[in-house]
N, C-alpha and C positions, 0 to 999 in steps of 0.2 A: 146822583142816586137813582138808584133802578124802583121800580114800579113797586115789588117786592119787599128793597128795601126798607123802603116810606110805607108800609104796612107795616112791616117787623119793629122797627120805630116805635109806630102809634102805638103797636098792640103793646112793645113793653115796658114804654111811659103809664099806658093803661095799668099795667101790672104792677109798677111801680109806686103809682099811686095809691094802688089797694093797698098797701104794705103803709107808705107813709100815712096814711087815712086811718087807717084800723084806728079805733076805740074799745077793746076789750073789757067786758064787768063781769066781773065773776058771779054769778046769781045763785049758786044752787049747785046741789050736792043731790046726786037720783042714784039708785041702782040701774047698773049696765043697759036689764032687761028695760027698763022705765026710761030711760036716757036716749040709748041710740036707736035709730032708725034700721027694722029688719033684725034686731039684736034677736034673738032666741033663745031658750033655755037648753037647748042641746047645740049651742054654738062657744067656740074657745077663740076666743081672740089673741092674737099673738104679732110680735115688734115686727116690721122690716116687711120685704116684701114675701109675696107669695111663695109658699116651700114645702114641697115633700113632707110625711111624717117622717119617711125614712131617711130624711136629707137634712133634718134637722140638729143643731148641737142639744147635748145633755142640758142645759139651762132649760133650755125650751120644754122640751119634751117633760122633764121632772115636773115645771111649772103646771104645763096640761095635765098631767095626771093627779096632781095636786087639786086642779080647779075642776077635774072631773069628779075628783075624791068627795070635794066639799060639796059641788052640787048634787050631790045624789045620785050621780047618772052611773058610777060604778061602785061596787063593794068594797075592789082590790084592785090595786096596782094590775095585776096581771086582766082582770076585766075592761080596765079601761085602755090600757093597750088595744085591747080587742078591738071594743066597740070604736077605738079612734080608728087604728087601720080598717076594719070593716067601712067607716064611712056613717057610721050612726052616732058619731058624733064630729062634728064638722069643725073643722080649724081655718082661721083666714087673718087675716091680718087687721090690725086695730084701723089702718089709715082708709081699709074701704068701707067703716061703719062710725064717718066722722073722729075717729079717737085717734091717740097717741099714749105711749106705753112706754115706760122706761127699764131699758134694760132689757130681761124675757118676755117685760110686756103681756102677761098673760093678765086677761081681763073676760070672765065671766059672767050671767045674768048677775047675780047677787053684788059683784065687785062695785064698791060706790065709787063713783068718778064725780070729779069736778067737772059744773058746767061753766064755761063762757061764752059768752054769746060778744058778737063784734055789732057794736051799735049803727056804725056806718054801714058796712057789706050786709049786714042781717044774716050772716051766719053764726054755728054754734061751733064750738072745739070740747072735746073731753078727753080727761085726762085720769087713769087708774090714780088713788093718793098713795099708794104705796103699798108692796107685796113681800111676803116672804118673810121670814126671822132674821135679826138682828145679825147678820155671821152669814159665813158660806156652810160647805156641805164637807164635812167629816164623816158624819155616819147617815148615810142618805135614808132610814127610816127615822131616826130621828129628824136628819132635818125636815123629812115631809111632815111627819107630825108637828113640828115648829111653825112652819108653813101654813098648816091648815088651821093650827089654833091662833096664828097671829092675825089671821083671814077673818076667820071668825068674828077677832075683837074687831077688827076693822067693820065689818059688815054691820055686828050686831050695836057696838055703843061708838066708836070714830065718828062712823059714818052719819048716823040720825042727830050728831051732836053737832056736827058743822054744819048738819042741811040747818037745823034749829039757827042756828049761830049766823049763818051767811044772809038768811032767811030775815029774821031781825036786824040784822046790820044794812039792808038794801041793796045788797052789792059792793063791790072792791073793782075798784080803778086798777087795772092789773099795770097799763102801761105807765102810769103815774110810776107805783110801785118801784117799775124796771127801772124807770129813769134816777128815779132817788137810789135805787141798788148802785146802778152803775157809778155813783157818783160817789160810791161808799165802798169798793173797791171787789164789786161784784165781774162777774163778765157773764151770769143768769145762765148757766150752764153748769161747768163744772164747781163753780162757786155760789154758789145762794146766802152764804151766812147772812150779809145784811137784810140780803129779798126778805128771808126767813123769819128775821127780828120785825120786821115791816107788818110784815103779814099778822104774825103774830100780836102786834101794837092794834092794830085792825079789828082784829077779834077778840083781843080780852075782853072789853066793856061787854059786847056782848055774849061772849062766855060765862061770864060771870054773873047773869041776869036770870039764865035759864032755870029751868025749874027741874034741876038735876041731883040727885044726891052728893055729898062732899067727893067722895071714895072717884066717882065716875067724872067728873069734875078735876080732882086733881089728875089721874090717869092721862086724861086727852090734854091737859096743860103740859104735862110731865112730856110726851110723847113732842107735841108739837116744840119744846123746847129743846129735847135731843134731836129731830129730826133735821138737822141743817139744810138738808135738799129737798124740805117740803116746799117750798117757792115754787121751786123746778117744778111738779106738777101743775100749780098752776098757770106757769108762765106756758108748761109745752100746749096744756088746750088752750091759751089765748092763741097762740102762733099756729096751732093748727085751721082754727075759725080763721086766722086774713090766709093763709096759704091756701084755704081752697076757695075763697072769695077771689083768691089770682088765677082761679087755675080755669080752664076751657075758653081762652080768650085766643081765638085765633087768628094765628099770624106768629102769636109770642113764644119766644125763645127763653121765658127765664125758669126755672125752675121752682117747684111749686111743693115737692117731695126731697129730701133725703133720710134715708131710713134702712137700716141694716138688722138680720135676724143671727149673727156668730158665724155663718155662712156667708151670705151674698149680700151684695148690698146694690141698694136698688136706688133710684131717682125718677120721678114723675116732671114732666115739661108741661106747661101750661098750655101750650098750642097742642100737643099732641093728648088734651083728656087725663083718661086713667091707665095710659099704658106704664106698666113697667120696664126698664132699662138694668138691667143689672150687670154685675159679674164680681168673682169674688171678695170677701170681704178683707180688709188689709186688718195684720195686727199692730194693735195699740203700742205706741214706746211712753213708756210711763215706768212709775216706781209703784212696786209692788209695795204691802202694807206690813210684808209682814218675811223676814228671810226664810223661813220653812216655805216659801216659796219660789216657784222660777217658773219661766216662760214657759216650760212643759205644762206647767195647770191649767193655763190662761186659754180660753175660746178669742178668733178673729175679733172685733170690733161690731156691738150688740145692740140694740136699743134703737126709739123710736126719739128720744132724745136729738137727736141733730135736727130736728124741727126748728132750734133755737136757732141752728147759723143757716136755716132755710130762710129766716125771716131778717140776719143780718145781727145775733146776739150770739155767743159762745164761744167758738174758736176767732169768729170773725173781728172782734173786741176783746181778744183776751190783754191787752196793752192796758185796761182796766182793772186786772186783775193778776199783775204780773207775776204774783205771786205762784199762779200755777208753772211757771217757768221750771221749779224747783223740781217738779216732777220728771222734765225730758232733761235735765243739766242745763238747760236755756240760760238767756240773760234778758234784761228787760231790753235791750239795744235787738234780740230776736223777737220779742213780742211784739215790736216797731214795725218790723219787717215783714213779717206774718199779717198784721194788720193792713198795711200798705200791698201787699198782695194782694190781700181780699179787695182790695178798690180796682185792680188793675180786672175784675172778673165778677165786676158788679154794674148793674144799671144805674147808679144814684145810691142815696144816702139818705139818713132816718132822721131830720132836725129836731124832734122830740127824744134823740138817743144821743147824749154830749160825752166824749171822753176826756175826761180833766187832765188826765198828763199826755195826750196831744193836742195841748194848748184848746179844748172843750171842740174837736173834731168831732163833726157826725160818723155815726156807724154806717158802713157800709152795706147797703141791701140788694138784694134782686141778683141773684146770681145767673148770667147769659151764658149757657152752653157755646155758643159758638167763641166766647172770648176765652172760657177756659179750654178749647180745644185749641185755640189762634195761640193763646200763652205761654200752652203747657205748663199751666199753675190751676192744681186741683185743691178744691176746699179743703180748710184747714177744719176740723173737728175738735172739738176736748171732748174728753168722754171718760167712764169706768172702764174699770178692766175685769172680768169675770170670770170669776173661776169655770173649770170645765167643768167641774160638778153643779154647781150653783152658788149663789152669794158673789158680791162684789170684793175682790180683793187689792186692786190696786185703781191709779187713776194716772190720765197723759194722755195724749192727741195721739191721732192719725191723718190721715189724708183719705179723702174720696179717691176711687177707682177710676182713671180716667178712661177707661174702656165704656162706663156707664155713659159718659158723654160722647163718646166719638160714635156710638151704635145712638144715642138720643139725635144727634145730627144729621147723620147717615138718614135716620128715619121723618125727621123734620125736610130734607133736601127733599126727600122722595113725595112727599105728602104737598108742597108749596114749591110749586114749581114756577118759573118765573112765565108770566102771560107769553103765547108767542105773539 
């Protein structure tokens, strides 16, 4: 082994260990502005990596004008266009202001987000709870007025109810949490029911204590009961807080970022910092939710969400949750298979992550560009599928771009040269 390699090595056992280590507690619930580092009140946060206004799908952009609508910063649709192309109102992505975004991802000052903070690494992850009305987009003035009034409830009673609630309760063992999901036939991605019911067990006592009126009280029970994928938010900011406690270790090859905006989809390497890696985004094979629909609706593969299988949950354990099989026509003898890939393009494995029907196998973590470029096996994802207007309408995997790793490589060779 070259001089080189025995660094590359060290550094992504280092990384490794970030991952296996984490300890995530969910603390607190803040407004965007109050929450992330650099946030601002004329800044739009948005899923995936770096991208054009003009480059952007319909999700996205409806989003932003929506979160410029609510914030004050325009009157009208047609102003906020303005002011976004003019540049006086700035868009950037949730993952360079600590955050993670599901789906369009769009996270403004006001938007409440979950905090977690990683007890070991000492970093924080934040996560939007959830945007947009109940449905996709039929009549796009209506849905933005859905949009902004669902915003609203979120901001003005959601939000100060779970800060109160998480506040009183002293924090939530997020990774506890996962491990019990998984074990109840989650894979904390495209499935949360159990996470959900968990979570929700968590916070009734102190739900139920606050000093809230009935009416506001049943609302946010009500909501947190239909929300199946409110987990998901809090599992994506635990997973954000260790993937950037993995990241700027140099030497390491594992990846630290996976994240896609309907367009491109992007990857972060932990040796190589904050750079992005992108190229286009692949679409989703899944079942749609609903037959007035077909593949013409549907935008590329969306969301900040694949944080899950950055950190070794979602696609990469979906043999947990075989049940999403039903979506691509699979069979659980393919969620096997799928799962067993992901080890062939992993550094190690999560002993606090057990899958019960592969005889209580660890999940597989730490994904090394150089093994999925040697493999030719790109991460497996579960994800939504989104309409091109807005709203989720179906769900089913994709695969990572393997063009993002071979230019991540390329760029790693060039940067870590071997001593002469």
């Amino acid at each position: 082994m070259t001089q080189l390699q025995s660094r590359i090595e060290a550094a992504n056992q280092a990384a490794l260990r970030v991952f296996q280590n984490s300890r995530p507690i969910w603390f607190d619930v803040r407004p965007a502005i109050d929450a992330l580092p650099g946030m601002t009140r004329k800044l739009i946060l948005h899923a995936g990596p770096p991208i054009e206004w003009r480059r952007m799908c319909e999700p996205q952009r409806t989003g932003a004008i929506c979160a410029a609508l609510f914030e004050g910063l325009a009157g009208t649709r047609v102003e906020a266009m303005a002011r976004i192309e003019a540049g006086d109102i700035r868009l950037a992505p949730c993952h360079e202001y600590g955050a993670v975004g599901g789906m369009a991802g769009i996270t403004s000052a006001s938007t409440p987000v979950a905090m977690v903070r990683d007890e070991v690494n000492e970093t924080v992850g934040c996560s939007l709870l959830f945007q947009g009305p109940r449905g996709q987009l039929r009549d796009r003035d209506q849905y933005e007025r859905e949009t902004v009034r669902q915003w609203r409830w979120l901001v003005e009673v959601l939000g100060p109810v779970l800060q109160s609630a998480i506040r009183a309760k002293g924090g939530i063992d997020v990774r506890q949490l996962e491990a019990k999901a998984l074990q109840m036939g989650d894979e904390c991605h495209n499935r949360n029911s159990a996470g959900s019911v968990l979570l929700l067990r968590e916070l009734l006592p102190s739900l139920v204590r606050l000093r809230v009126d009935a009416a506001t009280l049943r609302d946010c029970v009500e909501y947190l009961a239909w929300a199946e994928q409110f987990s998901l938010c809090v599992s994506m900011a635990a997973a954000k807080a260790a993937a950037d406690a993995a990241g700027g270790i140099a030497h390491s090859t594992i990846v630290t970022a996976l994240a896609r905006n309907g367009v491109d989809f992007g990857i972060r390497v932990s040796g190589l910092g904050d750079t992005w890696f992108t190229a286009p985004a692949n679409p989703v094979d899944g079942l749609l939710f609903s037959s007035e629909w077909s593949e013409n609706d549907t935008v590329p593969d969306m969301g900040d969400s694949s944080i899950m299988e950055t950190v070794g949950l979602g696609g990469y354990v979906q043999v947990a949750a075989p049940v999403l099989q039903q979506f691509v026509g699979g069979s659980f003898q393919r969620a096997v298979q799928l799962s067993e890939e992901m080890r062939q393009i992993t550094a190690g494995v999560l002993p606090d992550y057990r899958i019960p029907n592969l005889d209580f196998a660890a999940a597989p973590v730490a994904t090394d560009i150089r093994h999925v470029v040697r493999t030719g096996i790109a991460p497996i994802i579960d994800t939504a599928i989104a309409h091109r207007k807005g709203g989720v309408i179906g769900a089913g995997q994709t695969r990572a771009p393997m063009d993002c790793f071979n230019k991540a490589l390329v760029a790693f060779s060039a940067r870590y040269r071997e001593d002469p």
